[in-house]
Structures are given as structure tokens and as C-alpha cells.
C-alpha positions as CSV (number, residue, x, y, z in Angstrom):
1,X,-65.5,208.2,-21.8
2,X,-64.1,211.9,-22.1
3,X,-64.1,213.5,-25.3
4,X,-60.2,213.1,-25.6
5,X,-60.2,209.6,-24.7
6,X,-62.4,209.4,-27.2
7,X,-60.1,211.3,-29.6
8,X,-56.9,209.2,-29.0
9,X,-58.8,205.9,-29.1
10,X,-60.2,207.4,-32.4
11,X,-56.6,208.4,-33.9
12,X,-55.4,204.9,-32.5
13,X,-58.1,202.9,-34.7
14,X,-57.5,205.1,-37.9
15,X,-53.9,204.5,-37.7
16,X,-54.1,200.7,-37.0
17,X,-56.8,200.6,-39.9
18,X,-54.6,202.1,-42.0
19,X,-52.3,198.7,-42.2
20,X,-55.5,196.7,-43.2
21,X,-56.5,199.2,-46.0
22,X,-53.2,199.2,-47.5
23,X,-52.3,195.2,-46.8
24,X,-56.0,194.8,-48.4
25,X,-55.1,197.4,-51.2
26,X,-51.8,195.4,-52.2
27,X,-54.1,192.0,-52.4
28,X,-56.2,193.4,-54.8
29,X,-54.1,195.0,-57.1
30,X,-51.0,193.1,-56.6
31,X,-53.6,189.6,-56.6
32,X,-51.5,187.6,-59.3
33,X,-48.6,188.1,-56.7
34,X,-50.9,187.1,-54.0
35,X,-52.4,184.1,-56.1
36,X,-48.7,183.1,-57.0
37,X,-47.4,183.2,-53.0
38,X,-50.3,181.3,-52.1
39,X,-49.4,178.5,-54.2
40,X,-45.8,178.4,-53.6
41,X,-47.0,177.6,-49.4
42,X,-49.4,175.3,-50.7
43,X,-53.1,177.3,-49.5
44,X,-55.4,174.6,-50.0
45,X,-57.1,177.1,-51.5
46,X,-54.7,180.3,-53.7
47,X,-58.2,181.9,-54.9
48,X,-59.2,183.7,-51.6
49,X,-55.8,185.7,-51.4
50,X,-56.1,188.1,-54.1
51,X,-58.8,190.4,-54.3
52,X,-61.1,188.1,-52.0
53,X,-58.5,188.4,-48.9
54,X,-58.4,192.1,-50.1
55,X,-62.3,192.8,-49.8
56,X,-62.1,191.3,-46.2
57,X,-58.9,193.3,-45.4
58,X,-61.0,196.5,-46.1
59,X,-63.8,195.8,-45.1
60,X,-62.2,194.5,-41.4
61,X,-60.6,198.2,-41.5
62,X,-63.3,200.6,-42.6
63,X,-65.2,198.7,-39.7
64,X,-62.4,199.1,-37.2
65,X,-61.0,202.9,-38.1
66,X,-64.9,204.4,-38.7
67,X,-66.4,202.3,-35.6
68,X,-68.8,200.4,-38.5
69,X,-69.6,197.4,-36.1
70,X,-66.3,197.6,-34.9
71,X,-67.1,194.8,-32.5
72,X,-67.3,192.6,-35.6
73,X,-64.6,194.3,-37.8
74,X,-61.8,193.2,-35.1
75,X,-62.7,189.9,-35.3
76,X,-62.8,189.4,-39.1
77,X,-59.1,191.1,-38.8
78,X,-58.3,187.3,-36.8
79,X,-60.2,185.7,-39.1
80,X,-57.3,187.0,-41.5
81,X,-54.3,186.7,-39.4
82,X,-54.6,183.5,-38.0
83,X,-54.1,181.6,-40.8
84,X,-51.4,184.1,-42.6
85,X,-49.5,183.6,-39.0
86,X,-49.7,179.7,-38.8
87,X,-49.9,179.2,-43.1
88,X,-47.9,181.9,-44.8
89,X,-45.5,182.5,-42.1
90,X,-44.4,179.4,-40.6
91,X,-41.1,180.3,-39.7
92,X,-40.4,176.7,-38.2
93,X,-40.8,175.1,-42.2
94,X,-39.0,178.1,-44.3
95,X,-35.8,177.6,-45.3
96,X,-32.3,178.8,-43.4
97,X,-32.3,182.3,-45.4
98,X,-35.8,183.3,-44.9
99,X,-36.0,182.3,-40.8
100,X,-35.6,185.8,-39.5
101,X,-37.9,187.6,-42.1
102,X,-40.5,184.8,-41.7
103,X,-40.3,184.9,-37.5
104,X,-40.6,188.5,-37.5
105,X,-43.9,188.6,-39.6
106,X,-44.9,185.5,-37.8
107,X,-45.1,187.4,-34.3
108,X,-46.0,191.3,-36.0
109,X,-49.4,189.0,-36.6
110,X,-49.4,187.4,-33.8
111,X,-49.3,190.9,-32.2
112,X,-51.6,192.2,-34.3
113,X,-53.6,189.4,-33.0
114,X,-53.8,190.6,-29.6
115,X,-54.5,194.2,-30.8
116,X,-57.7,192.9,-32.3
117,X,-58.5,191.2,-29.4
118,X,-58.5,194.8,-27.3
119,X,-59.9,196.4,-29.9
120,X,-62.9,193.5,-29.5
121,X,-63.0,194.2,-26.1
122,X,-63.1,197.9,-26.1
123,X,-66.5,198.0,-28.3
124,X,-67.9,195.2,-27.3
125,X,-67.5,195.9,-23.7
126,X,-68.0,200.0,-23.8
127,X,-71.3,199.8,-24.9
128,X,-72.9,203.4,-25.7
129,X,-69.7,204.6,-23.8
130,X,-67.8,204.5,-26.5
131,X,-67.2,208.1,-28.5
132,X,-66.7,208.0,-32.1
133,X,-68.1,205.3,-33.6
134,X,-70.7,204.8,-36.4
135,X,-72.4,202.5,-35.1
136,X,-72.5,200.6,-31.7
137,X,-71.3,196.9,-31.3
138,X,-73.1,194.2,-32.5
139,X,-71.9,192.0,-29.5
140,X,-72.9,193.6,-26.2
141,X,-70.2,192.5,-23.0
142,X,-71.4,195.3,-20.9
């Protein structure tokens, strides 16, 4: 990979990053909010999305934007957004007036999704190729 390949993949995975730190930011100081929302959808369990879902946010984005075990950071993102896609947005169950807010955050994870599932791919299957990263992957596709 060339330096500035290297550079814009690096820019790509701060920016992206960014989104996690600040969604994982808002769950830990806004975590009675978070606590209250979860219960409203019925969670099974409202603990884990305060400041627990906020530690996991960070730690999936420090991991992703500094190329920590990015490999691994990617995949905790999914662990995340799976169930805030299929749980806390269910557009098919929300009433009329929230449909279009709840469909559009509903597929922005669902994209996010399949940007975690690149981002997987590209350190996992780059190997030492990969330019700007802390450490390599802990998953080797190569």
C-alpha cells in the first residue's frame, strides 16, 4: 500500500471513528437517557446502554481510527449495531409518527454495518500491508 493510500484510508477510519466516540460519549454522560430509552423498547436488559454500551462504543473506535486491533475493533462496532438496528430501531413496530425517523436510523446502521464489515476486511486481509496502524490484526485473512 502507498503512503497516500495509506493516508486516506487513515483519514477515512478517524472520521468514521469519530461517530463511535461521540455516540459512545453521549451514552455515558447522557446514560439515565439511555437507561430510560432502553426501557421504553423493552431491552431485556436497560443496564448495558449507558455507560457500558459507551465503554464498548470507545473502545470499538479508538481500535478502528488508531488501527489498535482494528481487525477486532470493527467487529465489536456489529456487535453494537446489530441489536440497536433490529431492537431500538424497529421501524416495522414504532408508531405512525416516528416511521420515517425510525427507518432512516434503522438503515444508517445497517449501513454502518457494511462499513464495519470492509473495514474487517481491509485489516484482516492486508496483513503487514496495511500503513498506519498500531498494531496489526488479530485475525490474519491473508
Amino acid at each position: 500500500m502507498s503512503d497516500t493510500a495509506g493516508v486516506i484510508l487513515l483519514a477515512g477510519r478517524i472520521v468514521f471513528a469519530f461517530f463511535f466516540a461521540m455516540a459512545g460519549y453521549r451514552h455515558i454522560v447522557g446514560g439515565a437517557d439511555m437507561a430510560g430509552y432502553a426501557r421504553g423498547v423493552r431491552f431485556p436488559i436497560p443496564a448495558l446502554a449507558p455507560w457500558p454500551a459507551g465503554i464498548w462504543l470507545l473502545g470499538g473506535a479508538v481500535s478502528v481510527g488508531a488501527g489498535i486491533w482494528g481487525d477486532i475493533g470493527a467487529l465489536m462496532l456489529i456487535v453494537f449495531l446489530l441489536p440497536a438496528a433490529l431492537w431500538f430501531h424497529a421501524f416495522w413496530k414504532a408508531p405512525e409518527d416516528q416511521v420515517q425517523t425510525q427507518t432512516q436510523l434503522f438503515f444508517r446502521n445497517i449501513t454502518f454495518i457494511g462499513a464495519c464489515i470492509i473495514l474487517f476486511g481491509v485489516f484482516a486481509g492486508a496483513g503487514d500491508g496495511l500503513r498506519y496502524t498500531v498494531t496489526q490484526a488479530l485475525i490474519d485473512l491473508t
